[in-house]
C-alpha positions in Angstrom: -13.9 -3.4 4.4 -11.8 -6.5 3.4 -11.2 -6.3 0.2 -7.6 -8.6 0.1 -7.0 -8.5 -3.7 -4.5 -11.9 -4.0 -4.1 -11.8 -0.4 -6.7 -14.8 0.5 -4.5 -16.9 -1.8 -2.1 -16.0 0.7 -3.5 -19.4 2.5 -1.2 -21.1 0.3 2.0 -20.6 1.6 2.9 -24.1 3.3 4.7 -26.3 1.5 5.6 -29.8 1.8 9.3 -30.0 1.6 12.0 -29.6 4.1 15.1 -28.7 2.7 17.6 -26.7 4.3 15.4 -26.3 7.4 18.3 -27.4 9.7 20.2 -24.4 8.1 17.7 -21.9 9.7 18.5 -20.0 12.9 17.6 -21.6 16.1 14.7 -19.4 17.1 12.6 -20.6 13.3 12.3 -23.4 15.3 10.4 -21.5 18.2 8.2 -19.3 16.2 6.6 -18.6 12.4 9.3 -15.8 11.2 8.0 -13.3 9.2 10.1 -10.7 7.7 9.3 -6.8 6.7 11.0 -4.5 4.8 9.1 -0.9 5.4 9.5 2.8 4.5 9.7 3.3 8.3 11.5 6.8 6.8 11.7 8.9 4.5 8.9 10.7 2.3 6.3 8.3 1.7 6.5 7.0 5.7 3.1 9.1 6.4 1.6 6.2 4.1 3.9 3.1 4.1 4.5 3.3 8.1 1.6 3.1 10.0 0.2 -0.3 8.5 3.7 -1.9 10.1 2.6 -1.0 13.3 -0.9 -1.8 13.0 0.4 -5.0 12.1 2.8 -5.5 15.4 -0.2 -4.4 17.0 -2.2 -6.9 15.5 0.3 -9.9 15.4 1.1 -9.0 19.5 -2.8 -9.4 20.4 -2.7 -12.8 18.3 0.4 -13.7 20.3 -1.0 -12.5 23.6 -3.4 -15.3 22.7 -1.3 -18.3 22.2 -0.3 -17.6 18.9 -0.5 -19.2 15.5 -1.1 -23.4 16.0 0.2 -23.2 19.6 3.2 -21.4 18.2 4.6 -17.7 18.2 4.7 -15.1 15.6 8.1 -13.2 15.3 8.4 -10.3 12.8 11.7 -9.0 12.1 11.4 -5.1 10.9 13.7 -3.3 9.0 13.7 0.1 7.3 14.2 0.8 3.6 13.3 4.1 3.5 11.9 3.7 0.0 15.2 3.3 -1.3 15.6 0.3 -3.8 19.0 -0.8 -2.5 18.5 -0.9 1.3 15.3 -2.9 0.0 17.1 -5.2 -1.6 19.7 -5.4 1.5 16.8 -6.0 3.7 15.0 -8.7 1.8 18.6 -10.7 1.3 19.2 -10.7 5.2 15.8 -11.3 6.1 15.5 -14.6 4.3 19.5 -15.7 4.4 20.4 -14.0 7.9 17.1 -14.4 9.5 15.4 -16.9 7.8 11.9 -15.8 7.9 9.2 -18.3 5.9 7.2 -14.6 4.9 8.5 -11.3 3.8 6.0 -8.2 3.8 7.0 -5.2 1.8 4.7 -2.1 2.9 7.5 0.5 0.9 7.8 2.2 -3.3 7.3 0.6 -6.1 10.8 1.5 -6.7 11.7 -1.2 -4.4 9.5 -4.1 -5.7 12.3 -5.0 -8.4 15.0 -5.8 -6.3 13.0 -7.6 -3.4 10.7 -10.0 -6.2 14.6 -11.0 -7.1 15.3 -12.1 -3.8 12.3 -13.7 -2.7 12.1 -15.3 -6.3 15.6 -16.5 -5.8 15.0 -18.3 -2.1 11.4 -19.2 -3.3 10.1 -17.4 -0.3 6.5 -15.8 -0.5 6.0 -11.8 -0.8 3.2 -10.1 0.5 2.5 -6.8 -0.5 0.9 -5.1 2.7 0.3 -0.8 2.4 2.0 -0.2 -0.4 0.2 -0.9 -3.9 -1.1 -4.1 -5.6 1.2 -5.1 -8.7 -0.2 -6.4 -11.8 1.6 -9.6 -10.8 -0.9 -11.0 -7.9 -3.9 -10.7 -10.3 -4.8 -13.7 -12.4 -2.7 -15.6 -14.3 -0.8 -14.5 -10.6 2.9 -15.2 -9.7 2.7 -18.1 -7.3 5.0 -16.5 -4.8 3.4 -12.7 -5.3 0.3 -11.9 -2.7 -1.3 -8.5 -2.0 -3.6 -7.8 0.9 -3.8 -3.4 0.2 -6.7 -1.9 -0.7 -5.4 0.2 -3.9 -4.5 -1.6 -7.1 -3.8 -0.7 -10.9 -6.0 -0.6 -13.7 -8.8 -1.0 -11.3 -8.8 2.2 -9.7 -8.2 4.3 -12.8 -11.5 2.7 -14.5 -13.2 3.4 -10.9 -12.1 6.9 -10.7 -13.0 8.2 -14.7 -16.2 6.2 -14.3 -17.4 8.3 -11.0 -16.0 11.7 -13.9 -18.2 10.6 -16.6 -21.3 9.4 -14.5 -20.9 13.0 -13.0 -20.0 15.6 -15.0 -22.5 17.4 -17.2 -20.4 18.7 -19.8 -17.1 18.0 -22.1 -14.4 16.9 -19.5 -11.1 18.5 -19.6 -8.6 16.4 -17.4 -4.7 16.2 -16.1 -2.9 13.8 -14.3 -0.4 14.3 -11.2 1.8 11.2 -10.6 4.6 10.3 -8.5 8.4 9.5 -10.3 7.9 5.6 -9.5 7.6 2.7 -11.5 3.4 1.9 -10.2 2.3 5.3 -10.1 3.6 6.8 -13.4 3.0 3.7 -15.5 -0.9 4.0 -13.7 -1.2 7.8 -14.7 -0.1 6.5 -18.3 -2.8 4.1 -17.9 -5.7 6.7 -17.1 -4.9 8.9 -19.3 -4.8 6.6 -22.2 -8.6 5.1 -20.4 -9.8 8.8 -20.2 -9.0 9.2 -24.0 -11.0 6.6 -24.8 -13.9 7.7 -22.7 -14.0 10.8 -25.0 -11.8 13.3 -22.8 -9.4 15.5 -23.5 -5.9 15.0 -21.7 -4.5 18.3 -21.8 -1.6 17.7 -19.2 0.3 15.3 -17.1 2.7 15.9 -14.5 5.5 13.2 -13.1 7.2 14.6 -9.5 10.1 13.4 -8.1 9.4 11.6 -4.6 11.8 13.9 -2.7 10.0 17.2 -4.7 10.0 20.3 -1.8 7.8 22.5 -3.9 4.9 21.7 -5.9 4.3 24.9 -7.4 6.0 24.4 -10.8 3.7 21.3 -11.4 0.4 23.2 -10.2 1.6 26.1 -12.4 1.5 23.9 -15.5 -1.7 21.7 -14.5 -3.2 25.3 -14.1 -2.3 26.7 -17.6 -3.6 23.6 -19.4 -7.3 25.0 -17.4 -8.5 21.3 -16.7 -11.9 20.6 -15.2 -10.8 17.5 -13.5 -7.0 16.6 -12.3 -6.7 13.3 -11.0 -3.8 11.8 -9.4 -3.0 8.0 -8.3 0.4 8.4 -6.1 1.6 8.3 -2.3 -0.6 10.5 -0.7 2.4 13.1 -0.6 2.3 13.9 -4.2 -1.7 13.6 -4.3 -2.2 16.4 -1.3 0.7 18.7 -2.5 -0.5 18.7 -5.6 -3.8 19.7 -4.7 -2.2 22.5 -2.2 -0.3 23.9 -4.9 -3.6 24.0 -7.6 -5.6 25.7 -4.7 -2.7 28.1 -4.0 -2.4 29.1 -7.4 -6.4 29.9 -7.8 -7.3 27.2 -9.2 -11.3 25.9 -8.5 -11.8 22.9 -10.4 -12.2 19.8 -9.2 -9.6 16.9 -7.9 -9.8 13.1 -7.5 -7.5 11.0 -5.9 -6.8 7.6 -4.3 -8.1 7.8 -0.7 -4.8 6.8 1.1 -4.9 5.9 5.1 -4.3 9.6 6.0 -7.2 10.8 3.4 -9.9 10.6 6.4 -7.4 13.5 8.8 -6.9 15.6 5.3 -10.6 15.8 4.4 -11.7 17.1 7.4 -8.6 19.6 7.5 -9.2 20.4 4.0 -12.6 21.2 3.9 -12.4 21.0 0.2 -15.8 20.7 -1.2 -14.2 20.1 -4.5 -11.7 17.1 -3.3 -12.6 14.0 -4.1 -11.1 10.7 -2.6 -11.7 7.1 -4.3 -11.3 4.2 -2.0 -12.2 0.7 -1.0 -11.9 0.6 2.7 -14.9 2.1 5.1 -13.8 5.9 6.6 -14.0 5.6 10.0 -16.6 7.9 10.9 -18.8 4.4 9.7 -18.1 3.4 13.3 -17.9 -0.5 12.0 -17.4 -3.2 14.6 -14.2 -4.3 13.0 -13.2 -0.2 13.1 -14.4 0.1 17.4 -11.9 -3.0 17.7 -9.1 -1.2 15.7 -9.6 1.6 18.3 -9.7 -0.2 21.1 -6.4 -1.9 20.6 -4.6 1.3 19.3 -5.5 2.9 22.3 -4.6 0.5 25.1 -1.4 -0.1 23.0 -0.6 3.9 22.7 0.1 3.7 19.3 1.7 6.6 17.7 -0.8 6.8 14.6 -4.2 7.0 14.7 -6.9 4.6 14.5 -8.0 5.6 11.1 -4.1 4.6 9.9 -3.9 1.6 11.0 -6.7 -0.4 8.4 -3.8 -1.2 6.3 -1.9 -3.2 9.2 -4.6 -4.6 10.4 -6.1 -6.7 7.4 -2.6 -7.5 6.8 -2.0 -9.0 10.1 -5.5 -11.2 9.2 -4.2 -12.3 6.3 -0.6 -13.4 7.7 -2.7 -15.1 10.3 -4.4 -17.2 8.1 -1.5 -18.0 5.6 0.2 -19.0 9.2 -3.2 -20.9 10.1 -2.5 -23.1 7.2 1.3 -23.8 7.5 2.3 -26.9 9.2 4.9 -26.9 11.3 8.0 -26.7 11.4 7.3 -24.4 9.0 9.0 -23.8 5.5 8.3 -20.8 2.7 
């Protein structure tokens, strides 16, 4: 269930220099700072929150042990609320105010603009961390760009109208659903151009506004253009609402979408024999070691998300472990 993307590159962070290291605040000399910015709020939070405190959760039981090279980890949390300016406002104070050596973004890909400019500015490493891989931390990868999620572009579109073609019998007839944000539409432009190619016919695509209240106008027009497939690649929000709306309307056809941390819940809620979900982490119903361990911290912690959330947080926190592992100390971005 570890698939890290860039993330194990993430090793890398340490570098050699000291500059400016007497500048930072007293308590960088105490403990690795790490830095989060986080839809903690806001319409996307069912998705972008949980991982951040799966990864307190995991990042206390690594401090509970001694830490990181004898040393504390201290992550400083602040919310952006998916909103591109208080994303930028975070990332500036996090790494001029606080000093971390680390900044995790778990928010929109409306924000990822304004924070890359910061942490490209300071030089300090970004690790995406429940919120989608960029095209950026694949190869030839931005040195200071690292991903450790579980959903990434490009990749999952071919995944997704591979498992249509391997599986449909006849002529395929698909539309797309996609959230108003940089990632998400650019990947629905992505599939459908892919699908094309694969010899189907694109007969409608629908971008929603992230603070959209009711879905019906999109299902309405995904309905009229009577495609067999709809497929959608956006916060879970937009991916479930969607499908509501379809299914409200009479629609019967069948839906794909990317199997976000909530997609275990929703499935069995949904009882949707005709709802799809494409994804790279193990459900927990698997019962893996590494998933019984998940549990058993969440529930000794009394964590307000559920187990099956937290996958997201917790791989994160392995990675920032072992980027940590491999930074000397005193440590510098």
């Amino acid at each position: 269930m570890h698939r890290t993307g860039r993330g194990g590159r993430a090793v890398g962070l340490a570098i050699s220099a000291l500059v400016g290291f007497a500048a930072l605040p007293a308590a960088a000399q105490e403990a690795y700072l790490v830095g989060v910015s986080a839809a903690l709020t806001g319409p996307t939070a069912g998705t972008t929150a949980p991982p951040i405190e799966a990864l307190r959760l995991y990042i206390d039981l690594i401090n509970a042990r001694g830490g990181v090279n004898g040393k504390k980890i201290q992550l400083i949390v602040q919310d952006d609320q998916g909103e591109p300016s208080k994303a930028a406002a975070n990332a500036k104070k996090l790494i001029t105010q606080d000093g971390v050596q680390l900044l995790v973004l778990s928010s929109l890909s409306s924000t990822y603009a304004p924070v890359v400019a910061e942490t490209r500015r300071a030089e300090v490493p970004l690790l995406y961390m429940g919120a989608v891989c960029p095209k950026e931390v694949y190869p030839k990868a931005d040195p200071l760009q690292f991903c450790s999620t579980a959903y990434a572009g490009g990749y999952d579109s071919r995944a997704a109208l591979a498992f249509l073609k391997e599986t449909s019998t006849g002529p395929i007839k698909i539309g797309f659903a996609a959230m108003a944000i940089p990632l998400s539409r650019g990947e629905i432009d992505y599939a459908e151009s892919e699908a094309q190619k694969a010899g189907m016919t694109a007969v409608d695509k629908e971008i929603i506004p992230p603070p959209t209240a009711d879905y019906t106008p999109f299902g309405t027009k995904l309905k009229e253009a009577d495609p067999s497939w709809v497929f959608s690649w956006a916060p879970w929000v937009t991916e479930v609402k969607t499908l509501d709306a379809l299914r409200k309307l009479g629609w019967q056809g069948d839906y794909i979408a990317w199997a976000h941390i909530e997609a275990e819940a929703e499935l069995a809620r949904l009882k949707d024999p005709r709802f799809y979900v494409i994804g790279a982490n193990a459900l927990f119903q698997d019962g893996l070691p590494v998933q019984r361990e998940i549990t058993e911290a969440a529930k000794k912690a009394g964590t307000s998300y559920p187990p099956e959330q937290m996958t997201e947080g917790w791989i994160g926190g392995m990675i920032v472990e072992a980027a940590l592992t491999a930074t000397a100390w005193p440590p510098t971005p």
